[in-house]
TIGU-609787 format. One line per field, with one value per residue (C-alpha): residue number from 1; z, y, x. Coordinates in Angstrom, 2 decimals. Example, Ala and Ser with C-alpha at 12.3 -4.5 7.8 and 13.67 -1.06 7.14 Angstrom:
TIGU-609787
resi	c(1_2)
zz	c(7.80_7.14)
yy	c(-4.50_-1.06)
xx	c(12.30_13.67)
***
This chain:
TIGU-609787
resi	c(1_2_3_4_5_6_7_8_9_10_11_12_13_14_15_16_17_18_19_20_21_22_23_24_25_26_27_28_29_30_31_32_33_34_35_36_37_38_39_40_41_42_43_44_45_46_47_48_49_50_51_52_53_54_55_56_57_58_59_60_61_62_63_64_65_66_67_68_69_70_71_72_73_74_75_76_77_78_79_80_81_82_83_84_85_86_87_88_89_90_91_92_93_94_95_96_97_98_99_100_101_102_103_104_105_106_107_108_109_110_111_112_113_114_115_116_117_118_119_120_121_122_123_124_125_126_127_128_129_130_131_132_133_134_135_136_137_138_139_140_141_142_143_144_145_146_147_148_149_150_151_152_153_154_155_156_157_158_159_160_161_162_163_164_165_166_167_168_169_170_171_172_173_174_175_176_177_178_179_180_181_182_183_184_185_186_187_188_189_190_191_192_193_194_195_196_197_198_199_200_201_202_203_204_205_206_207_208_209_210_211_212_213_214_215_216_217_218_219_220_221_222_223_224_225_226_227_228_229_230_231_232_233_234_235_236_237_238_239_240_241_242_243_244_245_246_247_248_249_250_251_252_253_254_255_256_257_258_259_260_261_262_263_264_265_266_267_268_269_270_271_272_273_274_275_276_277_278_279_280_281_282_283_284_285_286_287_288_289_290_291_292_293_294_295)
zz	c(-7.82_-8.43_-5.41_-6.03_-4.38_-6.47_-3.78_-6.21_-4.95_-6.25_-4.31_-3.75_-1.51_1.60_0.73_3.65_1.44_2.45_5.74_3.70_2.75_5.63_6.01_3.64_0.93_1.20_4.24_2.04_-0.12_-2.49_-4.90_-4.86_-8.10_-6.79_-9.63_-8.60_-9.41_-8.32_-10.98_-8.27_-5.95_-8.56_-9.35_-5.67_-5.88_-3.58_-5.89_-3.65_-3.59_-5.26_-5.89_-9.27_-10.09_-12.83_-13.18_-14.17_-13.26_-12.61_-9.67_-7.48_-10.59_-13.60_-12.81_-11.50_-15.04_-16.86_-14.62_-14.70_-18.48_-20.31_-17.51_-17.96_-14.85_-15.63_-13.53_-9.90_-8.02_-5.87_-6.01_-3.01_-4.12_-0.96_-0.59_0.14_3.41_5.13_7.92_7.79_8.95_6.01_7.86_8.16_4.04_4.14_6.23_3.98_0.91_3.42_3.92_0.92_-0.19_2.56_2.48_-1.59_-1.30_-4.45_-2.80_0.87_2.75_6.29_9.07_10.97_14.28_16.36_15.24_11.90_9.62_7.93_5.68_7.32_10.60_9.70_8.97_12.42_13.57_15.49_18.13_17.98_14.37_12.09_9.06_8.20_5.42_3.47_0.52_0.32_0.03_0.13_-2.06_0.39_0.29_-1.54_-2.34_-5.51_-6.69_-10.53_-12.39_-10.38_-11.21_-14.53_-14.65_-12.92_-14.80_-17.18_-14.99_-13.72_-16.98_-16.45_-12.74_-10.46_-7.43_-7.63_-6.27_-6.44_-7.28_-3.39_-3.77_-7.46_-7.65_-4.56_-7.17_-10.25_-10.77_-9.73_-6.70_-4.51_-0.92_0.73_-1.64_-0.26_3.37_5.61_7.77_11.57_12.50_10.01_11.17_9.45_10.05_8.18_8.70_6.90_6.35_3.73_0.43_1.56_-1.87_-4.17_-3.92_-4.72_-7.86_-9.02_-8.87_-10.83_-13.86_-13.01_-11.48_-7.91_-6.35_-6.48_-10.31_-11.14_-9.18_-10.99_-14.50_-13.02_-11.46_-14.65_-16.45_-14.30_-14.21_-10.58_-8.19_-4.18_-1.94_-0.84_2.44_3.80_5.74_7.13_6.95_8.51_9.83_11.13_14.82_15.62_16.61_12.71_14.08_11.70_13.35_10.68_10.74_9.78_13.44_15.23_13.30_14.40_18.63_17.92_16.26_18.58_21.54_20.32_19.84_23.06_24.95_23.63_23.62_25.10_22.36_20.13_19.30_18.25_21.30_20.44_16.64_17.99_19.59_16.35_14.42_16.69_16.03_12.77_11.92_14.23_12.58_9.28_10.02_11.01_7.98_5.12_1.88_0.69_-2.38_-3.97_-7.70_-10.12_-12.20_-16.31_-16.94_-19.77_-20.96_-22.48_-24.24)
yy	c(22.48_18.66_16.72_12.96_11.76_11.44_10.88_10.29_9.89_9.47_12.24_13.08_15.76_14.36_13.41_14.13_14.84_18.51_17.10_15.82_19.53_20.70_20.56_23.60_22.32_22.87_20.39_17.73_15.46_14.51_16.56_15.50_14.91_15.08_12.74_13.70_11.55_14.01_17.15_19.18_18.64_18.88_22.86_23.04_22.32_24.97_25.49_24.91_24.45_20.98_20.15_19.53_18.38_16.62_14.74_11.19_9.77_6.32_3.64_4.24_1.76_2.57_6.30_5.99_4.29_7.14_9.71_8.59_7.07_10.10_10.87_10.64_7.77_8.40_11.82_10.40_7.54_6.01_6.73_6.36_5.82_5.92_6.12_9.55_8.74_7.81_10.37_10.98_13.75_14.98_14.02_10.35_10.32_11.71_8.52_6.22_7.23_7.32_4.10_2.57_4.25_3.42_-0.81_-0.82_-1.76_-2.26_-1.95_-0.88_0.55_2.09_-0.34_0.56_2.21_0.81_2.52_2.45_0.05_-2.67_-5.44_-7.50_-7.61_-8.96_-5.03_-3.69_-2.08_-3.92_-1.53_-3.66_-3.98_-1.26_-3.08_-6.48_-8.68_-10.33_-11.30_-8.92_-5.05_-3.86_-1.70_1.09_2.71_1.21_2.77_1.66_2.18_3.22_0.12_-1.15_1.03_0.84_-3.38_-2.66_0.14_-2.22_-4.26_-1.06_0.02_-2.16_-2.84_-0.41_-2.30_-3.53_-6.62_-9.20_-6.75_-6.62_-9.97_-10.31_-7.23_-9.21_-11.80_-10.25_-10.27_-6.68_-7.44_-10.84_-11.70_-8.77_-6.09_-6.11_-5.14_-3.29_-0.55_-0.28_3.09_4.25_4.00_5.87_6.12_4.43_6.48_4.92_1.55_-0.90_0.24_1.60_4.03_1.85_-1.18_1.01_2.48_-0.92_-2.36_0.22_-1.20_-4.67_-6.24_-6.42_-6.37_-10.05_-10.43_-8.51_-10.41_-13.48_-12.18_-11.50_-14.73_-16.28_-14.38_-15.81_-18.88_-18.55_-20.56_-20.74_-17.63_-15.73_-14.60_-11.85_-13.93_-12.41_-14.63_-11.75_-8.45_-5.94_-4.84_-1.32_-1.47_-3.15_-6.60_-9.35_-11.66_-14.44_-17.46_-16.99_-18.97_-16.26_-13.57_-14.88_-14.84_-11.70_-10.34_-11.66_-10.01_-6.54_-6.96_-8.35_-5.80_-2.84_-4.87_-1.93_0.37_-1.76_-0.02_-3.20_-5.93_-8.77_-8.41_-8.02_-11.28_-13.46_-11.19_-12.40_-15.52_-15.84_-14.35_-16.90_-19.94_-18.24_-17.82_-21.61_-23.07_-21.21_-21.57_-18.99_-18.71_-16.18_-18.33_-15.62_-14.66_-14.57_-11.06_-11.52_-8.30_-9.49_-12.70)
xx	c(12.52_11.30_12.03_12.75_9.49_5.68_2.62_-0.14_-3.97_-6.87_-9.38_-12.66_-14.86_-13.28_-10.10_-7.27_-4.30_-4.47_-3.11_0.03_1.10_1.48_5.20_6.29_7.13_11.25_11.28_9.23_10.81_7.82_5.85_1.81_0.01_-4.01_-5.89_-9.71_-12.44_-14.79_-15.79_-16.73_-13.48_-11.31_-13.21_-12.62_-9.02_-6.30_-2.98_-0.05_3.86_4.41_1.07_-0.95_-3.87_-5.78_-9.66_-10.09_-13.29_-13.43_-12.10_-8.39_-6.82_-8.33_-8.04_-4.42_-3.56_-5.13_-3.13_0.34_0.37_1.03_3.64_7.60_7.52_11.90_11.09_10.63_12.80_9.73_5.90_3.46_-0.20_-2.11_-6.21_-7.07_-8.53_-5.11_-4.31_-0.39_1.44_3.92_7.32_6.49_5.59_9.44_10.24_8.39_10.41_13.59_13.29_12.73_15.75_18.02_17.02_16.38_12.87_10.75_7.12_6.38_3.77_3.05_1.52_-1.98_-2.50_-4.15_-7.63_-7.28_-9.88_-8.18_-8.80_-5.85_-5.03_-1.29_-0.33_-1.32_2.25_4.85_6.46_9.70_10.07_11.80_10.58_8.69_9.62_6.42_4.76_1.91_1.59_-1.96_-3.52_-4.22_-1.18_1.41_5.12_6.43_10.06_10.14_11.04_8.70_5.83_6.27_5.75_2.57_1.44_-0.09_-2.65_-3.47_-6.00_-9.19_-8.93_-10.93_-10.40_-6.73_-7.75_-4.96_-2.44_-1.42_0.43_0.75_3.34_5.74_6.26_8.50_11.66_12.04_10.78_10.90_12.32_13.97_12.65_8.81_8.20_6.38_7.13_6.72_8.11_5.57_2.30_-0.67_-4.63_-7.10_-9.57_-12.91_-14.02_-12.08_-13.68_-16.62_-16.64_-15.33_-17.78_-20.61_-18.83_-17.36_-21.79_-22.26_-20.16_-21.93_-19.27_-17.22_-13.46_-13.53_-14.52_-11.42_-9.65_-10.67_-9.86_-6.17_-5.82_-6.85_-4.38_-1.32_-2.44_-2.93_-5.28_-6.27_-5.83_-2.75_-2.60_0.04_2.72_6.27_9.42_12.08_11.85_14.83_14.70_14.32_18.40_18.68_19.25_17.59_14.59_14.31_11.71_8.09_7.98_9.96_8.00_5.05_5.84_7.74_4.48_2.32_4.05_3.86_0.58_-0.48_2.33_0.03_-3.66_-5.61_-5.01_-6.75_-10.64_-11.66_-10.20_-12.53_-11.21_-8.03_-7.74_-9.18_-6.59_-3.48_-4.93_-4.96_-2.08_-0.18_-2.06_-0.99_2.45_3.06_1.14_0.35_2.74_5.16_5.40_7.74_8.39_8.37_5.15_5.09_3.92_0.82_1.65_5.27_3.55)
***
């Protein structure tokens, strides 16, 4: 039987979603659609319970477009398009979808332990924090509701990287305040270096993350740099924290109250850092954007 749930990832030779599937697959909530971009994994492929797979060569973007546009997107409530080197055991991917459903959230995504790589220190997990309220869901591992998915679906076709996307999709109109956040009590591994892949496949098309980037920028009309901020959050015990200034000390203390687990402690502390310079001073800006695909 269908469950409600799609987990779609884009997979090569060393891709961890085998760890997903191992909940059997009446106790998981989400089927799996494996998109490889590798001819040989995708030979090597294991049929399982809930699990298909197809072969798109090409970036995590480009190849997701080419995956789910022939699909019926009408068939599952919320997707989760994660990298496929993000360590999660399968009952937390039940959580993410969980909670999505239970606060209406248009785009989530896990937060980082404390030895994962990241790109963004900001998305390290808060201990206190059931959820996070902010303006920017990374590309790593994004959950997308349906209506959602299927605004993005567009930008998805000539974008291997997905660069921009992570704060470009907090910005419609199904989206906004209160719909975008990130959650605490779900907290998987990173377990490679930001990109490491990609880059090397992107140079081979003669461009990079950040000329993509560029071309949808220049699309929106958009200028200057986002960064991730977070304006309210919701206490493990559901009570509201609200004020990118008590965000930021609230932040900061979880950090700090757990320091030691940190891998990296020197990048820790210039992390911590920013993020509380960030929170007291950067804009917020969640004005709606004109999609260039309805012109």
């Amino acid at each position: 039987m269908k469950r409600d749930n799609l987990v779609v990832v884009r997979a090569g030779a060393n891709s961890l979603h085998h760890r997903w599937l191992e909940l059997p697959y009446a106790e998981r909530t989400f089927d799996v659609l494996v998109s490889y971009y590798s001819k040989s994994a995708f030979e090597a492929h294991i049929e399982a319970p809930g699990v298909e797979a197809v072969l798109h060569e090409g970036g995590k973007w480009d190849g997701l477009f080419k995956t789910l546009s022939p699909m019926d997107l009408e068939a599952y409530r919320y997707y989760w398009l994660p990298d496929d080197d993000i360590d999660l055991p399968p009952a937390k991917i039940n959580e993410i979808f969980a909670c999505n459903a239970q606060f209406k959230l248009a785009i989530s995504q896990p937060a980082l332990t404390r030895d994962s790589y990241y790109s963004h220190f900001f998305f390290n997990a808060c201990g206190s924090f059931l959820l996070r309220y902010t303006n920017y869901i990374e590309i790593m591992a994004p959950c997308l509701d349906q209506p959602t998915l299927k605004r993005a679906l567009p930008f998805f076709e000539k974008s291997m990287s997905g660069f921009g996307l992570d704060y470009v999709w907090c910005r419609w109109a199904e989206t906004g305040p209160f719909r975008v956040a990130i959650i605490d009590t779900v907290q998987m591994h990173h377990t490679r270096p930001v990109g490491s892949a990609l880059k090397a496949s992107i140079a081979s098309q003669g461009k990079t993350p950040v000329d993509e980037e560029a071309v949808l920028k220049s699309s929106l009309g958009l200028s200057g740099r986002t960064v991730p901020l977070a304006f309210a959050g919701l206490s493990l015990d559901h009570e509201p924290v609200v004020g990118r200034a008590k965000m930021a000390f609230r932040m900061i203390g979880d950090w700090l109250s757990n320091f030691s687990g940190f891998s990296d402690r020197r990048g820790a502390a210039s992390g911590i850092l920013k993020v509380f310079r960030r929170q007291l001073t950067k804009p917020l800006n969640f004005s709606r954007l004109e999609d260039p695909h309805e012109r």
